[in-house]
PyMOL Python script that loads the backbone (N, CA, C, O; Angstrom):
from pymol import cmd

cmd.read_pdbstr("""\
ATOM      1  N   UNK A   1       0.838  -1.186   0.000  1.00  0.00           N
ATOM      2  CA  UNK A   1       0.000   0.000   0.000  1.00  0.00           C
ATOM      3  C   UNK A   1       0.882   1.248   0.000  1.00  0.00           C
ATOM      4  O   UNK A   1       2.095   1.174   0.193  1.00  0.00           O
ATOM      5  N   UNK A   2       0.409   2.090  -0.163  1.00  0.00           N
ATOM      6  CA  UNK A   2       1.403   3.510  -0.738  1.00  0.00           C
ATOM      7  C   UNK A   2       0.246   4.619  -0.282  1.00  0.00           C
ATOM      8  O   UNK A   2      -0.906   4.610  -0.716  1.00  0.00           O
ATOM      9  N   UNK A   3       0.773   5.563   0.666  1.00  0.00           N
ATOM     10  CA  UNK A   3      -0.228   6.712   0.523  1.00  0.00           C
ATOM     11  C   UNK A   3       0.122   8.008   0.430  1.00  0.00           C
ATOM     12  O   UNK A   3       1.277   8.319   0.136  1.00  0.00           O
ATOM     13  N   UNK A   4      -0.816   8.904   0.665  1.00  0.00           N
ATOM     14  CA  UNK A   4      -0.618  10.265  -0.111  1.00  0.00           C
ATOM     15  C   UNK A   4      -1.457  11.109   0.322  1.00  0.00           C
ATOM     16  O   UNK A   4      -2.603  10.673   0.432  1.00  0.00           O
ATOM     17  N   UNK A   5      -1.243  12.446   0.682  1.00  0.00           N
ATOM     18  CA  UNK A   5      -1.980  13.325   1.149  1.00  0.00           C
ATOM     19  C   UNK A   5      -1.955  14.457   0.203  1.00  0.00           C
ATOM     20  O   UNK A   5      -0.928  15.131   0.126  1.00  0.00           O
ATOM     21  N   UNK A   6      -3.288  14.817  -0.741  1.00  0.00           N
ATOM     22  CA  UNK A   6      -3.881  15.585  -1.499  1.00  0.00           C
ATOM     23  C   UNK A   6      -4.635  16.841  -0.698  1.00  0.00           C
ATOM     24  O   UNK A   6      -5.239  16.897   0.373  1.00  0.00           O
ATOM     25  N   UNK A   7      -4.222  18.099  -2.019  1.00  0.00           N
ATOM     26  CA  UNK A   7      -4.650  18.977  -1.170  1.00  0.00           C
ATOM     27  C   UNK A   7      -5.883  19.751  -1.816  1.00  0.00           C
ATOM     28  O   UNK A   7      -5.810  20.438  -2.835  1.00  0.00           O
ATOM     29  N   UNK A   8      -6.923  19.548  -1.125  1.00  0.00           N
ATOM     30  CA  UNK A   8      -8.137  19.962  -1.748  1.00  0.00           C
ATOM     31  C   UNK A   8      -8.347  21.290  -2.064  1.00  0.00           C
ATOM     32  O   UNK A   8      -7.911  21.977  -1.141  1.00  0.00           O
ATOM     33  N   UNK A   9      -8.804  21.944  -2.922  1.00  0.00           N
ATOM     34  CA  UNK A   9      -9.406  23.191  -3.385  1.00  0.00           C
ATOM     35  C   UNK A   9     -11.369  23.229  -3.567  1.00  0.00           C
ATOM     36  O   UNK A   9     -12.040  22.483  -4.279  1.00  0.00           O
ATOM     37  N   UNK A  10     -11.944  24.524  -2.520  1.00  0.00           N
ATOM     38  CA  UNK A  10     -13.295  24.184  -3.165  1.00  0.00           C
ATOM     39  C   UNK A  10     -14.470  23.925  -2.142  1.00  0.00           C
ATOM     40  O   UNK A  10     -15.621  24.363  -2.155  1.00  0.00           O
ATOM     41  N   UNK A  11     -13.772  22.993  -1.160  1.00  0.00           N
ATOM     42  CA  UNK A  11     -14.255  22.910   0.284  1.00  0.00           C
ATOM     43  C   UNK A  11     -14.741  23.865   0.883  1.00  0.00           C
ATOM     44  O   UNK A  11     -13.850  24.684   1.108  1.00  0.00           O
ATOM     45  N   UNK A  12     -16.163  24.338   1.441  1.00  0.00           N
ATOM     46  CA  UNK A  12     -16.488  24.936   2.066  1.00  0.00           C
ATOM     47  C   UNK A  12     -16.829  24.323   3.500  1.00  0.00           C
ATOM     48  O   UNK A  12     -16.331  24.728   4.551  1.00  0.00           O
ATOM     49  N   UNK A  13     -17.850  23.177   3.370  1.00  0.00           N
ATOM     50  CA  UNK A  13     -18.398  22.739   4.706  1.00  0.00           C
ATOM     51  C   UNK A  13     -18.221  21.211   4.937  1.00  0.00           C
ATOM     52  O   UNK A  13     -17.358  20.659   4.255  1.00  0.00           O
ATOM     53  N   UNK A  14     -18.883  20.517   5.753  1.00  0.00           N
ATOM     54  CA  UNK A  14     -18.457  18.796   6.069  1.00  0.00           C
ATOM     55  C   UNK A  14     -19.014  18.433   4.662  1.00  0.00           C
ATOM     56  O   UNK A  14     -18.215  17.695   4.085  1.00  0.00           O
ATOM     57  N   UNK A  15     -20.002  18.679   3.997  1.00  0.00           N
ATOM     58  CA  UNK A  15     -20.559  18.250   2.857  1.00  0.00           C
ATOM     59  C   UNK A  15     -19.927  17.858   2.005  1.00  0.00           C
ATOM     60  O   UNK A  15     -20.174  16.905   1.265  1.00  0.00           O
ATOM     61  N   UNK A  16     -18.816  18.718   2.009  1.00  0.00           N
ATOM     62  CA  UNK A  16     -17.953  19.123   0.623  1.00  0.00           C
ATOM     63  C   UNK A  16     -16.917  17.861   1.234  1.00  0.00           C
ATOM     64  O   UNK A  16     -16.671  16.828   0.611  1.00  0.00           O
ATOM     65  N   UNK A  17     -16.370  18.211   2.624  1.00  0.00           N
ATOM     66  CA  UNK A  17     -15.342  16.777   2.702  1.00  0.00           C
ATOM     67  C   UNK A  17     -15.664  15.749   2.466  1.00  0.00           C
ATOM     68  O   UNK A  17     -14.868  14.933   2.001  1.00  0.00           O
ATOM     69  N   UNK A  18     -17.523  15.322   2.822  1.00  0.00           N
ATOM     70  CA  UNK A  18     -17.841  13.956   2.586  1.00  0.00           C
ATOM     71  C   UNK A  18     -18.136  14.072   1.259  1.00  0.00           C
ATOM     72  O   UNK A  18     -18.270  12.918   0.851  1.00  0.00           O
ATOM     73  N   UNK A  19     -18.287  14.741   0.484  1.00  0.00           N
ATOM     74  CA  UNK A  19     -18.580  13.984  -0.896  1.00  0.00           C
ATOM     75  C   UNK A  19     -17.251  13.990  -1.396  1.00  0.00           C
ATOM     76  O   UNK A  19     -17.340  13.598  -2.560  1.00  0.00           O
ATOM     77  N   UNK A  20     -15.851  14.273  -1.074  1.00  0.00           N
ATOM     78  CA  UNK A  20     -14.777  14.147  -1.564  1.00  0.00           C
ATOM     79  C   UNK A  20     -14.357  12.665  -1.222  1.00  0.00           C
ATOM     80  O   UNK A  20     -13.929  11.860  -2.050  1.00  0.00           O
ATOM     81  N   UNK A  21     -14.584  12.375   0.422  1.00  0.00           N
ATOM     82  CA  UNK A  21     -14.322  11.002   0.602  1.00  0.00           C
ATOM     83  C   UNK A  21     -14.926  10.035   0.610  1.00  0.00           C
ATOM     84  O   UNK A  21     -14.627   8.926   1.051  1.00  0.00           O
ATOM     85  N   UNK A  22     -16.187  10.536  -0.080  1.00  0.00           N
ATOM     86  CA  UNK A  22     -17.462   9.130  -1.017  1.00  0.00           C
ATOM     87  C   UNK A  22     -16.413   8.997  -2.361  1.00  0.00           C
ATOM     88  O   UNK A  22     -15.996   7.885  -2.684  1.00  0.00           O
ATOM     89  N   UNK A  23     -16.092  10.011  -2.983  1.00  0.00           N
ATOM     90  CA  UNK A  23     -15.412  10.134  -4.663  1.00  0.00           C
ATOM     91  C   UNK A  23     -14.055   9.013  -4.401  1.00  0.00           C
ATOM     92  O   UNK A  23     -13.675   8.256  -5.294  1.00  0.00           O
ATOM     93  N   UNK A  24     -13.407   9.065  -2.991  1.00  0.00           N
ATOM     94  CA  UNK A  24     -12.217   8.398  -3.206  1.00  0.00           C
ATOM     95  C   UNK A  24     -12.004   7.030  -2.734  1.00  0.00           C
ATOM     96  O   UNK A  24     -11.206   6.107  -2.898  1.00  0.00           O
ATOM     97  N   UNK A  25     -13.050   7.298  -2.088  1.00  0.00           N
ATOM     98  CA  UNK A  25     -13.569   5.536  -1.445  1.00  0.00           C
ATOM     99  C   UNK A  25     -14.495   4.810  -2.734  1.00  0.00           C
ATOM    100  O   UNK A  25     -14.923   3.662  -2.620  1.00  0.00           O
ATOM    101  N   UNK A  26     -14.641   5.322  -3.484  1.00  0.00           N
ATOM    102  CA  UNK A  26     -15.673   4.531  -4.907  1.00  0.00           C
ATOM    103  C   UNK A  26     -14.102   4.611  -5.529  1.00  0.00           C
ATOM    104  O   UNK A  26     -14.364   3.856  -6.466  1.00  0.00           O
ATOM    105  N   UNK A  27     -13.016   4.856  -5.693  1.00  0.00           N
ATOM    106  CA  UNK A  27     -12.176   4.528  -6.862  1.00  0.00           C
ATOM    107  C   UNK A  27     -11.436   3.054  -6.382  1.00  0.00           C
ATOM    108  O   UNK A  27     -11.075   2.694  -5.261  1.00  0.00           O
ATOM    109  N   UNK A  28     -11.380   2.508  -7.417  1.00  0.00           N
ATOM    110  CA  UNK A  28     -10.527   1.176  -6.967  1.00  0.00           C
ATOM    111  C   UNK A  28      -9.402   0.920  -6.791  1.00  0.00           C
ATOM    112  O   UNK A  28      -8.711   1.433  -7.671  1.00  0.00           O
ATOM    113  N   UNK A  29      -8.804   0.329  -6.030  1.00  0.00           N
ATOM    114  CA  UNK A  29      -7.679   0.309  -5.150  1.00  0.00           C
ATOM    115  C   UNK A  29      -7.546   1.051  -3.840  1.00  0.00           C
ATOM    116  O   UNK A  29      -6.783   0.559  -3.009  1.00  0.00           O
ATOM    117  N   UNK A  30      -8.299   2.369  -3.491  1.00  0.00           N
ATOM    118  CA  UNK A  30      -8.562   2.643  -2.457  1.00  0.00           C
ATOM    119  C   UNK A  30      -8.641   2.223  -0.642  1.00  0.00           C
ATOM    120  O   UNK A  30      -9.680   2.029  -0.011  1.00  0.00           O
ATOM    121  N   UNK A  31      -7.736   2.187  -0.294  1.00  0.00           N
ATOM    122  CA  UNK A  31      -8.190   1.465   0.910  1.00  0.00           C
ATOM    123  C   UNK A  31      -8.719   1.891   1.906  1.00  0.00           C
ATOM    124  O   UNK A  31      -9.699   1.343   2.411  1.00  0.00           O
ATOM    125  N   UNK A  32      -8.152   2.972   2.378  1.00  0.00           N
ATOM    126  CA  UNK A  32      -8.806   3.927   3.074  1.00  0.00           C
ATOM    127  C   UNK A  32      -8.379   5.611   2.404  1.00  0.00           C
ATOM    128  O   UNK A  32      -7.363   5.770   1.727  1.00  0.00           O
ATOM    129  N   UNK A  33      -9.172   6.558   2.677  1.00  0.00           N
ATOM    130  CA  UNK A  33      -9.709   7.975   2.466  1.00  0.00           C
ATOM    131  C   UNK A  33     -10.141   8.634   3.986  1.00  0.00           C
ATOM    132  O   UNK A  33     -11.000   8.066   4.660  1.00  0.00           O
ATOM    133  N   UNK A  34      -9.390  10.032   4.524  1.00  0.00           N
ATOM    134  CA  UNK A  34      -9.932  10.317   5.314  1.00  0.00           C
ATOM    135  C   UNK A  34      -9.444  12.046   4.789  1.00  0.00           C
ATOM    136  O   UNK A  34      -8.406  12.607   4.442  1.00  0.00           O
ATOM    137  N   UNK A  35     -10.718  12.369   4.965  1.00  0.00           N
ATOM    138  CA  UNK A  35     -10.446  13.931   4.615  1.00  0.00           C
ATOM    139  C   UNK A  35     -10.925  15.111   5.536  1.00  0.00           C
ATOM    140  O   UNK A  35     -12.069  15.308   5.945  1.00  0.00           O
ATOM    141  N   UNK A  36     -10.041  15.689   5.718  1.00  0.00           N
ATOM    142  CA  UNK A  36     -10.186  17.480   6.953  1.00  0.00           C
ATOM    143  C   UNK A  36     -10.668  18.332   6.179  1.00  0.00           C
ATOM    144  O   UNK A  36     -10.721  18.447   4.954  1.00  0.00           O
ATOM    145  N   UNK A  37     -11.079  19.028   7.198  1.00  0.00           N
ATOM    146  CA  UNK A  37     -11.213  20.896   6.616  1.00  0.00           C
ATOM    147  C   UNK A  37     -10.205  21.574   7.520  1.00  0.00           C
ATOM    148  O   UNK A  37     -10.357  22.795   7.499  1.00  0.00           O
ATOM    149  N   UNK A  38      -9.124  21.124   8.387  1.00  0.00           N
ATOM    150  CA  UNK A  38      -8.601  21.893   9.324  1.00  0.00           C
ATOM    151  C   UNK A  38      -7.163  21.295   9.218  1.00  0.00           C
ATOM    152  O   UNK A  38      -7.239  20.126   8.840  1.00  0.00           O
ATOM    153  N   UNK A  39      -5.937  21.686   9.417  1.00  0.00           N
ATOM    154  CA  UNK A  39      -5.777  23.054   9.262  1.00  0.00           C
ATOM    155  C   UNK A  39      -6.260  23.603   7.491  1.00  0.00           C
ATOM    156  O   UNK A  39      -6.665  24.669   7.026  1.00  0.00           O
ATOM    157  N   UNK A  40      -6.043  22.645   7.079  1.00  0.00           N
ATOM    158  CA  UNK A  40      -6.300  23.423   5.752  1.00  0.00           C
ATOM    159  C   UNK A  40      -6.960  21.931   4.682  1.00  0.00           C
ATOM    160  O   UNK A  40      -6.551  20.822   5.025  1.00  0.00           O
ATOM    161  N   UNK A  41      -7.861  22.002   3.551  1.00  0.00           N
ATOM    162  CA  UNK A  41      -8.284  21.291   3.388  1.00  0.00           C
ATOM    163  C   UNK A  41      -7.507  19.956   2.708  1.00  0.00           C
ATOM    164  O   UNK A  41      -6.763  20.423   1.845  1.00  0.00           O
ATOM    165  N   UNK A  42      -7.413  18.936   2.729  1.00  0.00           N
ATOM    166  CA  UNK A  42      -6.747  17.799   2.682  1.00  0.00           C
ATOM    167  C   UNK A  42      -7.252  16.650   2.680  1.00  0.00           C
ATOM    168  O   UNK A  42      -8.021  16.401   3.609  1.00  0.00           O
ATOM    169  N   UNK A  43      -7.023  15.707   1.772  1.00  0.00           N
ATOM    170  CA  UNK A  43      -7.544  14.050   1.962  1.00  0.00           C
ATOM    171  C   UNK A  43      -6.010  13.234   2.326  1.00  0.00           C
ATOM    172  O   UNK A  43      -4.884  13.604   1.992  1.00  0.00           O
ATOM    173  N   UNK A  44      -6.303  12.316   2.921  1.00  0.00           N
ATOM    174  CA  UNK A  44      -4.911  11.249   3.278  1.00  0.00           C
ATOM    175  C   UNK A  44      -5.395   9.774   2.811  1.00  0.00           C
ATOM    176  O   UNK A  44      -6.317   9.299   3.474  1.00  0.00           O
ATOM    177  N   UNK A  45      -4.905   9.033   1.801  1.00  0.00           N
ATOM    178  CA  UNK A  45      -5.553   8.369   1.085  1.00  0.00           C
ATOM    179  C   UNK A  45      -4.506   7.411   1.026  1.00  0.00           C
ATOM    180  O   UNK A  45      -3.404   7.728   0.578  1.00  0.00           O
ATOM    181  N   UNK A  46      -4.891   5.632   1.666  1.00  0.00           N
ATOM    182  CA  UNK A  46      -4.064   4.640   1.232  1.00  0.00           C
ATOM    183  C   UNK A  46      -4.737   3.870   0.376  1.00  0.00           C
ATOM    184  O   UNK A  46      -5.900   3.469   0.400  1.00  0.00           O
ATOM    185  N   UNK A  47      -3.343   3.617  -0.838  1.00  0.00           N
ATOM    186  CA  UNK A  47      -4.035   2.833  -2.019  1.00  0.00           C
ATOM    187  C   UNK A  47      -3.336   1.590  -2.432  1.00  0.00           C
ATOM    188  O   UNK A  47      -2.135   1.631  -2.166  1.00  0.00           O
ATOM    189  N   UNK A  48      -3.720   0.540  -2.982  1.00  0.00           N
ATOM    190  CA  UNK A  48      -2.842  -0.029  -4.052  1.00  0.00           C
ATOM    191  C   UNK A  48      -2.454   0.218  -4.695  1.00  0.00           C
ATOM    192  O   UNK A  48      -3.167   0.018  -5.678  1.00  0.00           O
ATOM    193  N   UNK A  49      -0.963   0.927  -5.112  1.00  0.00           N
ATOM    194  CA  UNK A  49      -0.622   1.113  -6.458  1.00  0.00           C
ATOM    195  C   UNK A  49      -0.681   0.062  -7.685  1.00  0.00           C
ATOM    196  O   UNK A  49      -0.057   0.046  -8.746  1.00  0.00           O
ATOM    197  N   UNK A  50      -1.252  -0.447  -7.376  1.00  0.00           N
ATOM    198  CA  UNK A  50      -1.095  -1.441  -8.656  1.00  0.00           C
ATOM    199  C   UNK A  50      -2.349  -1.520  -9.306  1.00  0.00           C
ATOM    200  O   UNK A  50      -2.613  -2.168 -10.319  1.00  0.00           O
ATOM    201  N   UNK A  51      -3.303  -0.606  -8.446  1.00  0.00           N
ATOM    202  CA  UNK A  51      -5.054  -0.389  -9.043  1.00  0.00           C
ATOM    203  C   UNK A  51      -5.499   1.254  -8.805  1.00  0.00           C
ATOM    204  O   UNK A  51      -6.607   1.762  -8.974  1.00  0.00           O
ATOM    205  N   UNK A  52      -4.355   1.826  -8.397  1.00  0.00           N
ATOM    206  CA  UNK A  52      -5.116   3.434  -8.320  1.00  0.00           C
ATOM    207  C   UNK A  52      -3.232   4.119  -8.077  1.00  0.00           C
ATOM    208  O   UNK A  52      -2.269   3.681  -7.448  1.00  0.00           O
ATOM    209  N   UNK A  53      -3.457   5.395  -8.977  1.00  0.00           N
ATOM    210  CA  UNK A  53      -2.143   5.936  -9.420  1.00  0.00           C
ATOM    211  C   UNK A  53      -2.645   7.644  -8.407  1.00  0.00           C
ATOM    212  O   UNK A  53      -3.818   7.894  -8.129  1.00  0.00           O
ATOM    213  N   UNK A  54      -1.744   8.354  -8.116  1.00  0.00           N
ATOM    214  CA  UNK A  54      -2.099   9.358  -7.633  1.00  0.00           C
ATOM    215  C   UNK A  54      -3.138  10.068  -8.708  1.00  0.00           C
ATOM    216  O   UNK A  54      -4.171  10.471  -8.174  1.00  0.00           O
ATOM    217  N   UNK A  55      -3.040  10.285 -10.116  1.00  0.00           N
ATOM    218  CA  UNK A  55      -3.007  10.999 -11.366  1.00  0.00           C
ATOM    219  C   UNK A  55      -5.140  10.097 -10.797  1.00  0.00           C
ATOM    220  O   UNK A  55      -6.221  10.603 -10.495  1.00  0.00           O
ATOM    221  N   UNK A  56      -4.839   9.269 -10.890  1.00  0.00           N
ATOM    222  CA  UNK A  56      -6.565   8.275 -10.835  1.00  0.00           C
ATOM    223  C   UNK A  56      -7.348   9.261  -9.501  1.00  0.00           C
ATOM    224  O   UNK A  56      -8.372   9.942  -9.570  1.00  0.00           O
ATOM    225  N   UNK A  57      -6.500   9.042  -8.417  1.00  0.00           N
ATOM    226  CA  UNK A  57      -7.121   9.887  -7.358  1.00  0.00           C
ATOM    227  C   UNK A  57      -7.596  11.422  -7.772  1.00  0.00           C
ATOM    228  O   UNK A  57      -8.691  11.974  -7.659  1.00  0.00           O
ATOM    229  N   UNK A  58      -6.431  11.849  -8.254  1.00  0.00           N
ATOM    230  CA  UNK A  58      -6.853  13.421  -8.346  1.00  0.00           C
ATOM    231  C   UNK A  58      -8.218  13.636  -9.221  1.00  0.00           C
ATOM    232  O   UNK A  58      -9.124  14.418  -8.933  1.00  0.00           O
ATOM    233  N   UNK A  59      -8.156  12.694 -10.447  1.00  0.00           N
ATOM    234  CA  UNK A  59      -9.472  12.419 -11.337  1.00  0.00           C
ATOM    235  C   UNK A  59     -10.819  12.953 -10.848  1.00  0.00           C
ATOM    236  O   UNK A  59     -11.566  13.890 -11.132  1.00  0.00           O
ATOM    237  N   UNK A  60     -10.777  11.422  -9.549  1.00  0.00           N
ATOM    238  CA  UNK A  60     -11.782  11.277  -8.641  1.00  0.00           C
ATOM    239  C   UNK A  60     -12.296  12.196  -8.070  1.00  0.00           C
ATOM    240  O   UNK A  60     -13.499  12.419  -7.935  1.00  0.00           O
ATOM    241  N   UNK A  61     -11.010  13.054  -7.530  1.00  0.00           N
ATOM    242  CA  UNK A  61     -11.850  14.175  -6.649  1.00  0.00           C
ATOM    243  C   UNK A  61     -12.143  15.101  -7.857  1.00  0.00           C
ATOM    244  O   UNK A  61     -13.366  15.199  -7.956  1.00  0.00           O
ATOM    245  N   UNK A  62     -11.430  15.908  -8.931  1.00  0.00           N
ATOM    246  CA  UNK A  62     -12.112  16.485 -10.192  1.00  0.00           C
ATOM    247  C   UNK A  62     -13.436  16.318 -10.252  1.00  0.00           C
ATOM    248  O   UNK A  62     -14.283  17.192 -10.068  1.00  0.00           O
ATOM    249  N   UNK A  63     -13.691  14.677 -10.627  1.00  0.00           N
ATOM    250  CA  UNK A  63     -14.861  14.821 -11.074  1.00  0.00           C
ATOM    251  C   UNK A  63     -16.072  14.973  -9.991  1.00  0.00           C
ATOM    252  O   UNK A  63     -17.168  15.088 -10.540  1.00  0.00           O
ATOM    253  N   UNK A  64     -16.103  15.000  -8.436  1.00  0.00           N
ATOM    254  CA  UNK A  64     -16.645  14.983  -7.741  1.00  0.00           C
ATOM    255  C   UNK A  64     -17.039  16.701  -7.304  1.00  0.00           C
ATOM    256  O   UNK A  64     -17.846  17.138  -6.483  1.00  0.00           O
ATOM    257  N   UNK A  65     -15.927  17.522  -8.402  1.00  0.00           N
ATOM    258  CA  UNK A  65     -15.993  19.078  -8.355  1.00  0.00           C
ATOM    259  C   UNK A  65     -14.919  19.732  -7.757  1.00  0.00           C
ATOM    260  O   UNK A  65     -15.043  20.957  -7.769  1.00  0.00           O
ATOM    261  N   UNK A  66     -14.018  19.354  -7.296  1.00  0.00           N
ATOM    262  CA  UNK A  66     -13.072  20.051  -6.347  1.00  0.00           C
ATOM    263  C   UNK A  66     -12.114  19.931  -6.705  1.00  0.00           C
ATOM    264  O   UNK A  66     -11.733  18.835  -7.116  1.00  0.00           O
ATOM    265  N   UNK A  67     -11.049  21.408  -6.691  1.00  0.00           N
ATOM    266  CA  UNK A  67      -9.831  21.055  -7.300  1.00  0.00           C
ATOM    267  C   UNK A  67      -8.687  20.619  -6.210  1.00  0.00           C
ATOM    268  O   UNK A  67      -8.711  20.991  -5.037  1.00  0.00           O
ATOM    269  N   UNK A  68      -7.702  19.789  -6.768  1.00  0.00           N
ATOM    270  CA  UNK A  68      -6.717  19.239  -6.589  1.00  0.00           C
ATOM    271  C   UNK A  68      -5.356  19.569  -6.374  1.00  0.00           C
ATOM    272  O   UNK A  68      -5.006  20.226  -7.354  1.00  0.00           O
ATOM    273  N   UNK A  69      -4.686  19.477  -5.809  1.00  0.00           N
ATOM    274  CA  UNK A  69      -2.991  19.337  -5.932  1.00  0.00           C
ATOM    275  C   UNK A  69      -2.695  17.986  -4.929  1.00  0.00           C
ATOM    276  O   UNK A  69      -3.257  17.613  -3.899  1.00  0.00           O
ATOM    277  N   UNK A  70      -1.443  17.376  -5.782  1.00  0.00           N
ATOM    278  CA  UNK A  70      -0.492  16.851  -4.832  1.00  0.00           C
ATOM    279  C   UNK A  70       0.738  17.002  -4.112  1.00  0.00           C
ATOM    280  O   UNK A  70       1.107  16.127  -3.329  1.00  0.00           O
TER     281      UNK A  70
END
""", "prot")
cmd.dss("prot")
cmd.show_as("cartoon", "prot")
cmd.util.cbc("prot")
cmd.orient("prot")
C-alpha cells in the first residue's frame, strides 16, 4: 500500500469533505480515504498502487468538483 496526502481546493463545509471522501472511497484500489477541513483542506488516502495511481485519485476528486494538488 502507498499513501498520499492531497490537497483539496473548493471545500467549504463537512458536505464538501464527505462527498470528496465518497469520490475516493468509490475509486478502486482505495483502501482507506480520510479527509479534513482543518488546518487546511486535505484528503490522506491509502491505495494499491497497482489499481489506483495518484493521477486516478486526483481524477476522482475532479470529477466529484473540487480542485486538486499533490
Amino acid at each position: 500500500m502507498d499513501a498520499i496526502t492531497l490537497k483539496i481546493g473548493g471545500m467549504t463545509c463537512d458536505g464538501c469533505a464527505s462527498a470528496v471522501q465518497k469520490a475516493l472511497e468509490r475509486t478502486n484500489g482505495v483502501s482507506t480515504a480520510s479527509v479534513s477541513m482543518t488546518p487546511a483542506p486535505r484528503a490522506a488516502v491509502t491505495y494499491d498502487p497497482d489499481l489506483a495511481t495518484p493521477a486516478t485519485l486526483c481524477t476522482a476528486v475532479q470529477d466529484a468538483g473540487y480542485d486538486v494538488t499533490v
